[in-house]
N, C-alpha and C positions, 0 to 999 in steps of 0.2 A: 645382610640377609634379613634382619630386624623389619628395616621399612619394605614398600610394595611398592615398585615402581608402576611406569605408564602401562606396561605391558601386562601384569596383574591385570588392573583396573577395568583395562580391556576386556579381559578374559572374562571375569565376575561381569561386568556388565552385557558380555553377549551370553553369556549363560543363563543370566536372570532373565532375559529377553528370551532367549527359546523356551525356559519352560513356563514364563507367566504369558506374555507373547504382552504385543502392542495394546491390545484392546485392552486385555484386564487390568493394565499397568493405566492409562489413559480413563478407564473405568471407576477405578481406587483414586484417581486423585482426583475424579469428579464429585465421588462422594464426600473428601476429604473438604473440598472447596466448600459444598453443599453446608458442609455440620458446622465450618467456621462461616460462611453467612447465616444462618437459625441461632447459633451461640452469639453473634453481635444484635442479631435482633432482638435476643432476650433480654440482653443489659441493657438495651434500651428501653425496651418496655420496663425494666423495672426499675430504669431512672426515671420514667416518666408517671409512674405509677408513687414512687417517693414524694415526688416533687407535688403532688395533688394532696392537699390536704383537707380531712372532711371536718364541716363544723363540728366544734362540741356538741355534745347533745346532753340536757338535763334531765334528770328523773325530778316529777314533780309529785309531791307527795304528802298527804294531811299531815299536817304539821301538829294538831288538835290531838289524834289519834298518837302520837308518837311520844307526846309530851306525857297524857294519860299514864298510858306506859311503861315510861321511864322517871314516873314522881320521884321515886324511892331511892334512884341512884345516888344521888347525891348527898343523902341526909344522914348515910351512917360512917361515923366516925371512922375512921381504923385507928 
């Protein structure tokens, strides 16, 4: 009595059938299909968006004005 034989199986399955019926059952696993193709598309876009790497880019900066400055740093003892 534990397991559910074929005749269960039966029964749960034409029961789910009358009250969701074919359409919305066939409806649900179109959506289902839908969001596991957009969820592979996304991994790929965001392999392909890893894979691209942008140059470094430098800050270029008066060296003259910085030294000014920073004279003093380095002259006092601790």
């Amino acid at each position: 009595m534990g397991s559910l034989s074929i005749w269960h199986w039966i029964v749960v399955i034409a029961v789910v059938l009358l009250l969701f019926g074919r359409g919305k059952i066939s409806d649900l696993m179109g959506d289902v299909a839908q969001g596991i193709k957009a969820f592979k598309k996304g991994m790929q876009d965001d392999e392909k968006t890893a894979e691209k790497q942008e140059p470094v880019k430098s800050i270029d900066h008066n060296s003259a004005s910085s030294t000014a400055e920073r004279s003093d740093v380095g002259s006092k003892a601790v």
